[in-house]
C-alpha positions in Angstrom: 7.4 -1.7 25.0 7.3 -5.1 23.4 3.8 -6.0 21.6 2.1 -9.3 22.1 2.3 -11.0 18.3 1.2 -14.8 17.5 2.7 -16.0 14.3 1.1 -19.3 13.1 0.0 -21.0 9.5 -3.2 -20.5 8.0 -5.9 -23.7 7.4 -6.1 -23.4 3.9 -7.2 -26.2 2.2 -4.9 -25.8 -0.8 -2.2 -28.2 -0.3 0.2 -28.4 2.6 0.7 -25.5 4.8 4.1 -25.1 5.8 5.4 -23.5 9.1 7.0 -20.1 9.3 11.4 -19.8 9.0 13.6 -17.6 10.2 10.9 -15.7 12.7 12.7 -13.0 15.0 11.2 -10.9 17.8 13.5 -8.5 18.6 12.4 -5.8 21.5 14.3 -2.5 21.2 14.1 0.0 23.2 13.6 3.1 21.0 10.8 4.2 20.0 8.8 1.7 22.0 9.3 -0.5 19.1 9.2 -4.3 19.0 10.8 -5.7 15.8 9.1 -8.6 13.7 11.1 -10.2 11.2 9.8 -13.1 9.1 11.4 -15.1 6.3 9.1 -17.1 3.9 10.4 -20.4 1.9 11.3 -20.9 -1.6 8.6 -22.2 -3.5 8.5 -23.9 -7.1 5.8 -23.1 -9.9 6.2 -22.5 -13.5 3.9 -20.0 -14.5 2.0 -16.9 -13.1 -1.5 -18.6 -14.1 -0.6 -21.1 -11.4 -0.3 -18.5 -9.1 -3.4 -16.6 -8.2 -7.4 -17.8 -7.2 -9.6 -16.1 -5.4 -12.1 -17.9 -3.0 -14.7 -16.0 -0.2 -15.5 -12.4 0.4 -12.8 -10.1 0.1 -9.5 -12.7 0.8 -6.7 -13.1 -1.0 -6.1 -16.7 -1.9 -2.8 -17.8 -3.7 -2.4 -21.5 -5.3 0.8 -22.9 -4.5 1.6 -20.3 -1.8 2.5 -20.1 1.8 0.3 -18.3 4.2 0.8 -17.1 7.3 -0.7 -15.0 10.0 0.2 -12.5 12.5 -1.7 -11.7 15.3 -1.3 -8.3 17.0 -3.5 -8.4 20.4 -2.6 -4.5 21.4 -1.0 -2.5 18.5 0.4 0.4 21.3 3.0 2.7 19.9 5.1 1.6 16.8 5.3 -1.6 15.9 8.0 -2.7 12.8 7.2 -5.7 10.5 9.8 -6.7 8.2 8.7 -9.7 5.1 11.5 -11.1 3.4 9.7 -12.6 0.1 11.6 -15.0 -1.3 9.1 -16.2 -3.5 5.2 -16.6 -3.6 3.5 -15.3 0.0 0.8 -14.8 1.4 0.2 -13.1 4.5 -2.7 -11.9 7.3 -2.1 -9.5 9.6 -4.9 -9.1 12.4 -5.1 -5.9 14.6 -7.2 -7.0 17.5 -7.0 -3.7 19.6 -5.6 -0.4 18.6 -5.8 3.3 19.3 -3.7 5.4 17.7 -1.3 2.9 17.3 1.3 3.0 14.6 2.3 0.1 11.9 4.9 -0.1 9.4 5.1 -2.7 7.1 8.1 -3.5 5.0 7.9 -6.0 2.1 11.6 -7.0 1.1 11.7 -8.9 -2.2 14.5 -11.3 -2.6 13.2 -13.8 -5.7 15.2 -15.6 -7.6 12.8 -15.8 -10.3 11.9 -13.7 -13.0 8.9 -12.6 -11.8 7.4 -12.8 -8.1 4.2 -12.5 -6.2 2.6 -11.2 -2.8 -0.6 -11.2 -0.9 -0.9 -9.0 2.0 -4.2 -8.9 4.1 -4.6 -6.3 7.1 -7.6 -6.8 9.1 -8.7 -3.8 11.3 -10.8 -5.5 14.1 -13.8 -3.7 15.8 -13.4 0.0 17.3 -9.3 -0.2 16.3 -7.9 3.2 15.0 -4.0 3.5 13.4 -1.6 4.6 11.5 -0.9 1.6 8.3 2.2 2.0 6.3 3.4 -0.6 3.6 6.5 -0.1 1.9 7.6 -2.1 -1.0 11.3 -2.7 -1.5 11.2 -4.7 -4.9 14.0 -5.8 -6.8 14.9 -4.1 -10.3 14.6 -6.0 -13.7 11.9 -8.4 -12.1 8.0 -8.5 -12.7 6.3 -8.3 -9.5 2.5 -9.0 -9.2 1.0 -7.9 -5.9 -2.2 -7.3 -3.9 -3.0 -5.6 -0.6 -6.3 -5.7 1.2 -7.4 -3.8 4.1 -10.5 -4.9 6.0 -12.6 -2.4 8.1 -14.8 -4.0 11.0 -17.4 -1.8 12.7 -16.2 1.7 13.8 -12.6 1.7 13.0 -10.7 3.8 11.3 -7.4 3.5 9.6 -4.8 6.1 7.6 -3.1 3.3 5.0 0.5 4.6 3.4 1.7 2.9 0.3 5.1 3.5 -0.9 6.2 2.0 -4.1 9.5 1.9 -6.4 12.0 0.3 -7.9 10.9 -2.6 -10.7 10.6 -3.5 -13.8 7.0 -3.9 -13.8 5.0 -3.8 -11.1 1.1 -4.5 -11.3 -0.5 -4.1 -7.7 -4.1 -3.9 -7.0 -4.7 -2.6 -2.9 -8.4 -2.6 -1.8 -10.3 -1.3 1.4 -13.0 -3.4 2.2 -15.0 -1.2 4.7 -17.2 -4.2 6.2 -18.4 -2.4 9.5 -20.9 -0.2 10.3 -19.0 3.4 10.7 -15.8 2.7 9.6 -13.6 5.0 7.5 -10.4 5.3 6.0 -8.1 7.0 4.2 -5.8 5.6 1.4 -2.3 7.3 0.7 -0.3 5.6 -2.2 3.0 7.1 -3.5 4.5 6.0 -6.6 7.8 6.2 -7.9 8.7 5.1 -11.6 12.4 4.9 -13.1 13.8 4.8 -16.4 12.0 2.1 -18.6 10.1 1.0 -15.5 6.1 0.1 -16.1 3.6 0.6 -13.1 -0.2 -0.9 -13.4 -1.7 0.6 -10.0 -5.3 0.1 -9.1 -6.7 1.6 -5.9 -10.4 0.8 -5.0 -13.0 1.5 -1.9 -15.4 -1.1 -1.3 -18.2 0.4 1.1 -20.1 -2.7 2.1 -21.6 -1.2 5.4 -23.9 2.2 6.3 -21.8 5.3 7.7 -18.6 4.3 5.8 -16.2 7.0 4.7 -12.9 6.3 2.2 -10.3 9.2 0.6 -8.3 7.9 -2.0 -5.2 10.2 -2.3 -2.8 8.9 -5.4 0.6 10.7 -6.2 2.8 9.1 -8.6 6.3 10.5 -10.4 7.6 9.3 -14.0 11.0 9.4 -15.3 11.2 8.1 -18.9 8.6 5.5 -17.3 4.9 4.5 -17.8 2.1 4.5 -15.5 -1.1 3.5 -15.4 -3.4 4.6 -12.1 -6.9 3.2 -11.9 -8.9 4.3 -8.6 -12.5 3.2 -7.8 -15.2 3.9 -5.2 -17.9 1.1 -4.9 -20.8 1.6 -3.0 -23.3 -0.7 -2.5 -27.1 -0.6 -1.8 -26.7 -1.3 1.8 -24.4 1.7 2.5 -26.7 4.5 3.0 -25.1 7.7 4.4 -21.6 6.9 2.9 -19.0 9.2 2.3 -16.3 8.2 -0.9 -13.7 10.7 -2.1 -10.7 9.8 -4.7 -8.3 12.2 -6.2 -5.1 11.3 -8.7 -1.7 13.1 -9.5 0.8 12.4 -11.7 4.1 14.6 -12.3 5.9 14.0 -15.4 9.5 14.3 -15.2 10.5 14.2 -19.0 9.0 14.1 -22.3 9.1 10.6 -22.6 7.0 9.5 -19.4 3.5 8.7 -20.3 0.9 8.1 -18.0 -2.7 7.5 -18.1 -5.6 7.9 -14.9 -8.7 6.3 -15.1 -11.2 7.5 -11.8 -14.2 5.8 -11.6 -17.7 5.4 -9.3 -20.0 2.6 -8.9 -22.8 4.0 -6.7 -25.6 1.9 -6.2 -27.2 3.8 -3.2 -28.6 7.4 -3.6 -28.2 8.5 -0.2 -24.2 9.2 -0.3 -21.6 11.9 -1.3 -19.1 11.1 -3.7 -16.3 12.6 -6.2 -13.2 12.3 -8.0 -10.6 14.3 -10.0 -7.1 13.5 -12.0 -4.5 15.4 -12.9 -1.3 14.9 -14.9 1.1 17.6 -15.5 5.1 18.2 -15.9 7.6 20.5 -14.3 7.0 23.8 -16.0 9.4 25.9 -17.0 7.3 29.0 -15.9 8.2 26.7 -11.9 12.0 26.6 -12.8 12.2 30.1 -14.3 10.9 31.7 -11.0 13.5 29.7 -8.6 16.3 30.1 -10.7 15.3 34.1 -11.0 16.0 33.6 -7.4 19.1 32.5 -7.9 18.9 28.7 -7.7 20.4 26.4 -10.3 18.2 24.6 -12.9 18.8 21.1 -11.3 18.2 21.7 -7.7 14.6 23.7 -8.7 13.9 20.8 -10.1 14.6 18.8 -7.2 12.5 21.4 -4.7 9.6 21.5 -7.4 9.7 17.1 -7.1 10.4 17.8 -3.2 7.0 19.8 -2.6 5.2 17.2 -5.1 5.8 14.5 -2.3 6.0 16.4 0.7 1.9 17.1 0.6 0.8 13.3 0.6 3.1 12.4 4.1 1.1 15.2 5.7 -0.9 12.9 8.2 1.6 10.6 9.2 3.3 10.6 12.4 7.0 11.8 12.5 8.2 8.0 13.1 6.4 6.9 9.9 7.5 9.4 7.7 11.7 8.6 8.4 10.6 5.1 7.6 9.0 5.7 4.4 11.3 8.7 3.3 14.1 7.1 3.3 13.7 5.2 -0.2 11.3 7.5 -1.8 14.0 10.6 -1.2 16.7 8.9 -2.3 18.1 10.1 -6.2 
């Protein structure tokens, strides 16, 4: 079943908007899936002060930068959104209608330059309830800069997958902006590190409405890597009976990972519920005693210890989403 989707540039006011290249809509007819495919222009700056401003409530604003939105009118099934990023980007994505509707969001680096940037904006319009997933295929030996907003309109509900990996630095900051009254979500991010690899990885929860509800679920794994998780749940004095939860995990592969989690509240309203918890531990070798005491060699406990590390965040998602986002995260 092929979804409506408008594609047009954004009024910015920051220099010349260009119009979108390379933009495919490609039905198929598995899964009910329509195919979006988008291909953003080369643009020149120097540095990465030129790069990023920050204007109005809650959007992403990037000097020098291309924006671009995409309009889904009924998000019905699974819909398939592939950004190649061949430089500086910055796109909205607006889900006008959904029930339990499913979108995956792949975000295909292909800079040239040293190091690249990305804005991504999801805007969950009134009474709309999905399934979010954003995968980030990133180049290796580049610095990538990126940040992902979700906004929350009254009563709707999102489950928002993050899947990360693969670059030489990587400092993303992804946000949920719960704006309407009764909306909730729940925030998934996995992160992968590899050998001499830096992650800087800040999740937040911005309850701006009454009746909100956010769970921040953070999982990361370090292989002679560093990583640095940040969560935070802000809740403001006009979001009475809110709900804000946010738990971190990270799994040490090696003695030379390092990682640090820093979980914090802002509460400025009495009348809510809120918590938070970190952990960061290594595979024991009490874990690979038992399995190979059952017979199983050292290097493939290892693996099934890792395996049942991941396994527990993909829990919610839909059987579709998960072979989407499983198929870089599993792969050694």
């Amino acid at each position: 079943m092929n979804q409506e989707v408008a594609l047009e540039s954004i009024p910015r006011g920051l220099g010349i908007i260009t119009s979108l290249e390379g933009v495919k809509d490609i039905p198929s007819e598995k899964d009910n899936q329509s195919f979006i495919e988008a291909s953003f222009p080369v643009i020149e700056t120097n540095t990465i002060n030129e790069l990023f401003t920050e204007q109005g409530n809650d959007l992403i604003h990037q000097k020098n930068a291309r924006s671009f939105l995409i309009t889904i009118d009924h998000l019905e099934g699974f819909q398939k959104i592939i950004i190649h990023n061949r430089s500086h980007s910055d796109v909205v994505i607006k889900v006008k209608k959904a029930t339990q509707g499913e979108l995956f969001i792949e975000w295909k680096e292909e800079s040239d330059y040293e190091f690249s940037t990305g804005g991504l904006t999801i805007v969950a319009e009134k009474e709309t309830s999905f399934q979010l997933a954003t995968k980030m295929s990133l180049l290796s030996e580049k610095v990538h800069l990126a940040k992902h907003l979700l906004v929350l309109e009254e009563k709707s509900s999102v489950l928002w997958f993050t899947q990360t990996s693969g670059t030489k630095q990587l400092i993303f900051d992804q946000k949920a902006s719960l704006q309407g009254v009764g909306s909730s979500v729940k925030t998934k991010t996995l992160a992968k590190t590899e050998p001499q690899e830096k992650a800087d990885i800040t999740t937040i929860s911005h309850h701006l409405a009454p009746k909100t509800e956010s769970d921040i679920q953070f999982k990361s794994i370090a292989a002679k890597s560093r990583i640095l998780a940040k969560g935070l749940v802000r809740i403001e004095p006009v979001a009475d009976d809110s709900t804000g939860y946010q738990s971190s995990q990270v799994l040490l592969l090696d003695k030379e990972s390092r990682a640090i989690t820093i979980p914090d509240l802002e509460i400025e309203n009495k009348n809510v519920t809120c918590s938070h918890g970190s952990t960061i531990s290594s595979v024991s070798e009490e874990q690979l005693f038992y399995l190979q005491s059952r017979g199983i060699e050292k290097d493939l406990a290892k693996e099934l210890i890792v395996k049942g590390f991941i396994d527990e965040i993909y829990h919610d998602l839909s059987p579709r989403m998960k072979k989407e986002m499983r198929g870089e995260i599993d792969e050694e």
